[in-house]
SEKOL-737414 format. One line per field, with one value per residue (C-alpha): residue in one letter; residue number from 1; x, y, z. Coordinates in nm, 4 decimals. Layout:
residu (A_...) $
num (NUM_...) $
px (X_...) $
py (Y_...) $
pz (Z_...) $
REM end
This chain:
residu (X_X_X_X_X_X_X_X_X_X_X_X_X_X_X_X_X_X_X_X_X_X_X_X_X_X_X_X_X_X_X_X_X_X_X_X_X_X_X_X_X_X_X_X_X_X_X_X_X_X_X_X_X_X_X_X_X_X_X_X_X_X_X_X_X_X_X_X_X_X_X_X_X_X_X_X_X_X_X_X_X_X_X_X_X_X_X_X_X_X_X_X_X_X_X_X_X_X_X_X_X_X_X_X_X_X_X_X_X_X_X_X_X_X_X_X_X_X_X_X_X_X_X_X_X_X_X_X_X_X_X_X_X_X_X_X_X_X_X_X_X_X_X_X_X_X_X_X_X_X_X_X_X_X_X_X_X_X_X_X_X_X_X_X_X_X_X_X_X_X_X_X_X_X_X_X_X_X_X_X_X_X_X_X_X_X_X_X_X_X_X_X_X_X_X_X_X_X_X_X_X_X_X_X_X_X_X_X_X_X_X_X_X_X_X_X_X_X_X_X_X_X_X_X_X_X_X_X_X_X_X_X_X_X_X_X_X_X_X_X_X_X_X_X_X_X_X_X_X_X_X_X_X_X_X_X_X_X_X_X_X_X_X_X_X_X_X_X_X_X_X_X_X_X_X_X_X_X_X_X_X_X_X_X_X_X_X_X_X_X_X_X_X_X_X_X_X_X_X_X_X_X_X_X_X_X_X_X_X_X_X_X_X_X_X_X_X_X_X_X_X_X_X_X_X_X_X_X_X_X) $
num (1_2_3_4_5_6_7_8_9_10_11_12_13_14_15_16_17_18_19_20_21_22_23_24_25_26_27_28_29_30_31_32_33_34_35_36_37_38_39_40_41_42_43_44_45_46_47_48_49_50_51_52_53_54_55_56_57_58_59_60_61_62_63_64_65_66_67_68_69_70_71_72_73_74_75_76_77_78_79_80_81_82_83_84_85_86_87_88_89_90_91_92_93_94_95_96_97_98_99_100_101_102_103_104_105_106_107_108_109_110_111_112_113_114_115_116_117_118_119_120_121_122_123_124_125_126_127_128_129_130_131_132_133_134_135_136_137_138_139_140_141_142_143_144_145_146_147_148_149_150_151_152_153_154_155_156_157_158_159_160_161_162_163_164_165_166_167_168_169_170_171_172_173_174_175_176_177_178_179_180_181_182_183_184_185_186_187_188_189_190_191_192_193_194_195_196_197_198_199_200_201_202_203_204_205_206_207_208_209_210_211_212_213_214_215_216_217_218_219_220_221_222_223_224_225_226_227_228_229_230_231_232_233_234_235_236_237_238_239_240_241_242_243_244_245_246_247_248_249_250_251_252_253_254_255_256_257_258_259_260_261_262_263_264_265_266_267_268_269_270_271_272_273_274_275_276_277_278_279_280_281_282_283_284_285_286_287_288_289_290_291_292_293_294_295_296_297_298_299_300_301_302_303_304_305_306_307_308_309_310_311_312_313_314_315_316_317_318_319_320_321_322_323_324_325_326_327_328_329_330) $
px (1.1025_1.0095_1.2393_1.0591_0.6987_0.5876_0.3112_0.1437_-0.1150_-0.2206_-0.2532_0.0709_0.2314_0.2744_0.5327_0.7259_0.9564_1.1247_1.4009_1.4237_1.7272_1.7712_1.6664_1.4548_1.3106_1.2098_1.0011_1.0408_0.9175_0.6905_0.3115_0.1263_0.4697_0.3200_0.4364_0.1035_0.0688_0.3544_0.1522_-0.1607_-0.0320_0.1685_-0.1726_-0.3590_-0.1695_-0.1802_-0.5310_-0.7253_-0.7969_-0.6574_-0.7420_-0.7577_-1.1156_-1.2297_-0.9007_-1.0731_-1.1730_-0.7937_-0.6731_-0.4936_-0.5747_-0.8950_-0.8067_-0.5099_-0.5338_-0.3410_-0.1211_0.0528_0.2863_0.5039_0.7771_0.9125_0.9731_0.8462_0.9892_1.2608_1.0098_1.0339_0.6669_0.5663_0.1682_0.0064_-0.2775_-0.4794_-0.7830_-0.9898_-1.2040_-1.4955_-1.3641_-1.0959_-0.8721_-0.7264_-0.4791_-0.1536_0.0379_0.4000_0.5450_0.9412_0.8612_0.5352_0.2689_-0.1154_-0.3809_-0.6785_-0.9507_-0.9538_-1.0799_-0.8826_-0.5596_-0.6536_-0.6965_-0.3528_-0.1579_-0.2880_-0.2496_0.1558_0.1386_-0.0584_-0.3033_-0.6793_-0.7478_-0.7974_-0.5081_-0.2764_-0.4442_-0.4290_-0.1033_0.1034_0.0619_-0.0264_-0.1559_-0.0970_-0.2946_-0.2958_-0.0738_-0.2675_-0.5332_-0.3733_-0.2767_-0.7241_-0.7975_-0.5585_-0.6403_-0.7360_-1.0020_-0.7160_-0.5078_-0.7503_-0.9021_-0.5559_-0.4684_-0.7580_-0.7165_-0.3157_-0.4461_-0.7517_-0.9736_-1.2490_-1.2952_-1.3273_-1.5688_-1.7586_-1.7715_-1.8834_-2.1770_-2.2236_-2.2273_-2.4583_-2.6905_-2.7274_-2.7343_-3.0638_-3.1794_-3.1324_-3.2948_-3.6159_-3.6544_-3.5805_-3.8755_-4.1084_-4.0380_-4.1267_-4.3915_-4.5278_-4.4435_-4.6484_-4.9245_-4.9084_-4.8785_-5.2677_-5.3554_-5.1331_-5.3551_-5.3137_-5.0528_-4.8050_-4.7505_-4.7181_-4.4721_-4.2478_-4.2770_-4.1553_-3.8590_-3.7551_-3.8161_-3.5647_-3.3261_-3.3038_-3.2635_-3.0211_-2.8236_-2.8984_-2.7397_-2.4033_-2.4160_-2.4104_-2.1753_-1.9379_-1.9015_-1.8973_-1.5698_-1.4734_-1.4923_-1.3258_-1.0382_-1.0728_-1.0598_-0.7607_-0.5297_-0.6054_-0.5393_-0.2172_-0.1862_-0.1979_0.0536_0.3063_0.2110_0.2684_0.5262_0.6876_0.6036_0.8122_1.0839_1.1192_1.0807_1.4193_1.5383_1.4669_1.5743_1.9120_2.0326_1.8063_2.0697_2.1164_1.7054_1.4697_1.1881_0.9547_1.0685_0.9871_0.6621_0.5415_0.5684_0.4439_0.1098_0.1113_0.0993_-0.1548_-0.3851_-0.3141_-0.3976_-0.6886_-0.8203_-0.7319_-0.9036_-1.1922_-1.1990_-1.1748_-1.4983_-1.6879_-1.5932_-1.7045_-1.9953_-2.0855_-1.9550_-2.2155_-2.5397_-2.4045_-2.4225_-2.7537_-2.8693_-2.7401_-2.9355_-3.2556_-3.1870_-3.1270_-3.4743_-3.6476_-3.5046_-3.5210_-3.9139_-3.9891_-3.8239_-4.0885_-4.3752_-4.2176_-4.2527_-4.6111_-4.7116_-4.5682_-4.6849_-5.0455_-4.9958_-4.9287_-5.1714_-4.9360_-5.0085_-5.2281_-4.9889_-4.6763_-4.6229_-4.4819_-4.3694_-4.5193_-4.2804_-4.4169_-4.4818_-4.2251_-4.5276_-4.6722) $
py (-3.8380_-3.8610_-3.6362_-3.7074_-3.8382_-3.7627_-3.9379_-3.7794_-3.9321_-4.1377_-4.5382_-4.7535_-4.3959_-4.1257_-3.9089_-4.0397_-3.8780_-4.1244_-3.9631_-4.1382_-4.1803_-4.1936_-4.5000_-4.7712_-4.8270_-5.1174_-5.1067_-5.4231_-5.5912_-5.7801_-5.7485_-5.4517_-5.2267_-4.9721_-5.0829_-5.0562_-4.7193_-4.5681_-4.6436_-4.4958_-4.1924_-4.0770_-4.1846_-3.9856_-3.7063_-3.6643_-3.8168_-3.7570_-4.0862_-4.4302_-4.7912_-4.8497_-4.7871_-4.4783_-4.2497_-4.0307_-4.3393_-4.4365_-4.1161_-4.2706_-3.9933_-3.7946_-3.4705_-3.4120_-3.3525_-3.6253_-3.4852_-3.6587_-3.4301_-3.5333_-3.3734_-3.4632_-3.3286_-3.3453_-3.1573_-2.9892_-2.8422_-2.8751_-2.9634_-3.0410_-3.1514_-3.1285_-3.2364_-3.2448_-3.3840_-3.4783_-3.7799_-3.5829_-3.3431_-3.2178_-2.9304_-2.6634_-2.8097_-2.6434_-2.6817_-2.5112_-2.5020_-2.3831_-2.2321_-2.0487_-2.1944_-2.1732_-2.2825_-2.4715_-2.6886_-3.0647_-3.1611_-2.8011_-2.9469_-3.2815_-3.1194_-2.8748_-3.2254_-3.4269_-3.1125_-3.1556_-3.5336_-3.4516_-3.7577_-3.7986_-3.9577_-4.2558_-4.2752_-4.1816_-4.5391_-4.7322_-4.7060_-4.3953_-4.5581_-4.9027_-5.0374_-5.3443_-5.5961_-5.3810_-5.6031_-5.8814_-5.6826_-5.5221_-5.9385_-6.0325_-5.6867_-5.4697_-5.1098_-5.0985_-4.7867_-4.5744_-4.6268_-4.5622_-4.2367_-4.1060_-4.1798_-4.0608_-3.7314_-3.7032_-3.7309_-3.5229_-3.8196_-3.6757_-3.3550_-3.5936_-3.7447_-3.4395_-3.3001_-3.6142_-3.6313_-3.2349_-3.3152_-3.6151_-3.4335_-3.1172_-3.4250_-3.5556_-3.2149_-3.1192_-3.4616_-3.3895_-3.0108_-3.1999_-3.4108_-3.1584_-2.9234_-3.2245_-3.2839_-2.9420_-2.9072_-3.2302_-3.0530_-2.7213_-2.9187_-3.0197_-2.6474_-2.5204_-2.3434_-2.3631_-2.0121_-2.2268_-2.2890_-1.8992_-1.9259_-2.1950_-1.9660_-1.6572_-1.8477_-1.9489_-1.6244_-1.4854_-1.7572_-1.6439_-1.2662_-1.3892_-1.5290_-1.2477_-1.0323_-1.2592_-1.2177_-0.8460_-0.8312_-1.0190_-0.7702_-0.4805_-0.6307_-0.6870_-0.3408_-0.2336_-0.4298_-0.3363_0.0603_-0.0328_-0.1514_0.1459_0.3972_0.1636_0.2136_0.5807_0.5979_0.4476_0.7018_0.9738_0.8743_0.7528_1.1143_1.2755_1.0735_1.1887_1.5895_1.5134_1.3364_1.6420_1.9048_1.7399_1.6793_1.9474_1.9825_1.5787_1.5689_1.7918_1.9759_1.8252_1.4502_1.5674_1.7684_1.4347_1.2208_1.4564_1.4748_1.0866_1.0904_1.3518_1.1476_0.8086_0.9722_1.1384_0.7985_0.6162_0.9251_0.8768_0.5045_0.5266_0.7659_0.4639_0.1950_0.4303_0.5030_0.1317_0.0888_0.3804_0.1554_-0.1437_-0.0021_0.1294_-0.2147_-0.4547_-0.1192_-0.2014_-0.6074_-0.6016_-0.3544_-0.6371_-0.9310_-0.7302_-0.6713_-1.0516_-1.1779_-0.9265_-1.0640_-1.3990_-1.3738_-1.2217_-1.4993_-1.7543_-1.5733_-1.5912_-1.9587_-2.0691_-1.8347_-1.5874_-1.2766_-1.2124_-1.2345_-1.1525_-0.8040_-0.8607_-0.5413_-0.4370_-0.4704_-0.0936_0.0979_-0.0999_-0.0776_-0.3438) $
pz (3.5674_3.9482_4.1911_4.4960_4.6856_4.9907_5.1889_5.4796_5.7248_5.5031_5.4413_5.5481_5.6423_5.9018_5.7445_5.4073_5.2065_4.8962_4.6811_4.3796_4.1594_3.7463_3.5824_3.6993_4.0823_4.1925_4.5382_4.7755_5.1090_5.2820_5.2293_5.4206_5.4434_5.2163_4.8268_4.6601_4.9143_4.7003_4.3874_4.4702_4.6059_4.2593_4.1214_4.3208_4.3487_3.9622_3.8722_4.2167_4.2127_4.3201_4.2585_4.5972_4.8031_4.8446_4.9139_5.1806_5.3978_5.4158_5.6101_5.9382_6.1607_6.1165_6.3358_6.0894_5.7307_5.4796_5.1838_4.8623_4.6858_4.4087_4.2506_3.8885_3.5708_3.2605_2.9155_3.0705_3.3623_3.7156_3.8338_4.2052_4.2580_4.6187_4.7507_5.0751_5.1739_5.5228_5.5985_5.4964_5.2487_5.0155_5.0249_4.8450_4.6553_4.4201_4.1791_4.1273_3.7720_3.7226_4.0841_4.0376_4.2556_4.1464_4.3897_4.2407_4.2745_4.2978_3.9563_3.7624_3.9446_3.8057_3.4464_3.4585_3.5398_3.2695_3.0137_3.1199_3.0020_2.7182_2.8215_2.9212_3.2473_3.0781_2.8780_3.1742_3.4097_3.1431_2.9593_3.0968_3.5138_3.5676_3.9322_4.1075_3.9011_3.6239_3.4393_3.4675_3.3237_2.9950_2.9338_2.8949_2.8162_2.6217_2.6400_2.2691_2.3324_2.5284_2.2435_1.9777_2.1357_2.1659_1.7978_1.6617_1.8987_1.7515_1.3976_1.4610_1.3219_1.6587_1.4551_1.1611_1.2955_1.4257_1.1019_0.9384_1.1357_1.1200_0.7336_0.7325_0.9442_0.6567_0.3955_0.6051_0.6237_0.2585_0.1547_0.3589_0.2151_-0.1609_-0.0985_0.1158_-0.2608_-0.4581_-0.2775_-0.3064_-0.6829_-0.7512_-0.5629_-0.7486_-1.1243_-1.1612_-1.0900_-1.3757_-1.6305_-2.0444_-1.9729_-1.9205_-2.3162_-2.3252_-2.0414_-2.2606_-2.5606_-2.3237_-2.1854_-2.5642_-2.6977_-2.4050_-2.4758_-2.8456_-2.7707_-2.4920_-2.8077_-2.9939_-2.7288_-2.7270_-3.0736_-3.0868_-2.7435_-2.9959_-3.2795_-3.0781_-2.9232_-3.3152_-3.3567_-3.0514_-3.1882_-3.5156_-3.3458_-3.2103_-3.4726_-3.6799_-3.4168_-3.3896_-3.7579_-3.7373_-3.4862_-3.6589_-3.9562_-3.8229_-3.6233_-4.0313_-4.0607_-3.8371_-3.8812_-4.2642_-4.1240_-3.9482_-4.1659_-4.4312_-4.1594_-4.1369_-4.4463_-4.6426_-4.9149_-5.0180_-5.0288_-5.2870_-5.1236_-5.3820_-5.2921_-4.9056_-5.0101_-5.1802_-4.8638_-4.6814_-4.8915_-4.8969_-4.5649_-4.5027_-4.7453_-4.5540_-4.1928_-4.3231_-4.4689_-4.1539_-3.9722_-4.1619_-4.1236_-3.7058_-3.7332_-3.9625_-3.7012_-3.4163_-3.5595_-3.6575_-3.2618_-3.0883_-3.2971_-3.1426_-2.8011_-2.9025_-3.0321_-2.6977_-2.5021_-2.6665_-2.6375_-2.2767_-2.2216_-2.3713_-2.1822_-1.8816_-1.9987_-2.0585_-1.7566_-1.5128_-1.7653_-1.7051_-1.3644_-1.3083_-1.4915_-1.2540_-0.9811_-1.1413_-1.1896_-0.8389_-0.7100_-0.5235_-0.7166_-0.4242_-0.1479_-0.3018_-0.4606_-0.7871_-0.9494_-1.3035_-1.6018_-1.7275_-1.4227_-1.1887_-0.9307_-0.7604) $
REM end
């Protein structure tokens, strides 16, 4: 809401002060007294611009300086704008915020005032401050791009936007390297030699160790399971075991020694079994290891042969150093 305006040396006035009160002012008089003045000047003093001719040409005396300051507030802050210009120039200007004063430039003052109404300069002569005539105006031409640029600025549709065209323009991009590849693969096709059959019978032979590998991965998990429920197994054994020792310790005299020797031997024979059965399935486990080892050395081997041949075929073997699948050299 506006506190106060004052008008210096400028237009209709001399000297002005206004105090304005809550609610709604209405300004009235005769033509030339200085109405439309009023206007301009909170205009000006918060856009650094008027609708009127060229502000600077309007100063009444040209040895003295002309001011506008306006004092309102604005989200529970007290904010009083000031500025000062010459015929031929303009001056330092400031701002003071809850009573600290910054000096600034013309166009930064211009920017720190519309940051406190949240509006673009646009936005703020259009709909926020409307000019003499300006109604007339907003009747044959409604300020449909104000609104719409501050809509899409709330919702962040700009970004949106931005980052539509960012994406369209890797989209183009990407299209263009698609077709220069294409291009170049077409180009490269004629010169393939009768290897590539050997190639195609590489690739499938890898694919089928590739399987075979799976295949192997699989059972070796089998038997790590397998490893595991018997060591389980024996656990629970033994831990039968001990709980018949206690039981024998404690009541020695209701139990024979023979009925206790006879679990005991059980239950020797069972561990050692189940001992014996853990070494099988580790054993069976260390050739599986062995046997993915050997499988991977060989996929590893056909994908370098694989590749040397490729190289050969689009005659880079020359230019690129392709390491050898036995000596790792290139």
């Amino acid at each position: 809401m506006i506190k106060s305006l004052v008008i210096r040396n400028w237009k209709a006035f001399e000297d002005k002060k206004l105090i304005f009160s809550d609610g709604i002012t209405f300004f009235v008089g005769q033509n030339g007294v200085g109405k439309t003045t009023l206007l301009d000047a909170i205009c000006l003093s918060i856009t650094g611009e008027c609708t009127a001719a060229k502000f600077q040409d309007l100063v009444r005396n040209a040895q003295f300086p002309a001011e506008v300051r306006l004092d309102f507030e604005v989200n529970g802050n007290q904010v009083s704008i000031a500025r000062r210009f010459k015929k031929d120039r303009k001056l330092p200007s400031e701002i003071i915020i809850d009573g600290e004063r910054k000096g600034m430039g013309w166009d930064d003052l211009t920017s720190a005032a519309l940051d406190i109404f949240a509006v673009d300069e646009m936005f703020f002569n259009r709909l926020t401050f409307m000019s003499e005539g300006e109604v007339f105006r907003y009747l044959k031409e409604p300020p449909s791009k104000a609104l719409n640029a501050k809509i899409q600025e709330i919702f962040g549709i700009t970004n949106l936007q931005t980052l539509k065209e960012f994406s369209e323009k890797i989209r183009k991009n990407l299209s263009s390297s698609i077709r220069d590849i294409s291009s170049e693969l077409k180009a490269i096709s004629p010169k393939l030699p009768a290897d590539d059959s050997k190639i195609k019978e590489i690739e499938s032979y890898l694919t089928e160790r590739k399987s075979k590998e799976k295949k192997v991965q699989k059972e070796r998990e089998t038997l790590y399971s397998r490893i595991r429920e018997i060591i389980e197994q024996k656990s629970n054994f033994e831990s039968l075991r001990r709980l018949l020792t206690e039981i024998t310790e404690k009541h020695g005299q209701l139990i024979a020694k023979t009925t206790k020797e006879s679990f005991d031997e059980a239950l020797l024979e069972t561990i050692n079994l189940v001992d014996a059965d853990v070494a099988s399935k580790e054993n069976d486990l260390r050739k599986s290891e062995t046997s993915v080892g050997s499988v991977q050395n060989n996929v590893s081997y056909l994908k370098d042969i694989h590749n040397l041949l490729q190289s050969v075929i689009i005659g880079t073997a020359e230019s690129t150093e392709v390491p050898c699948p036995v000596c790792r050299r290139p």
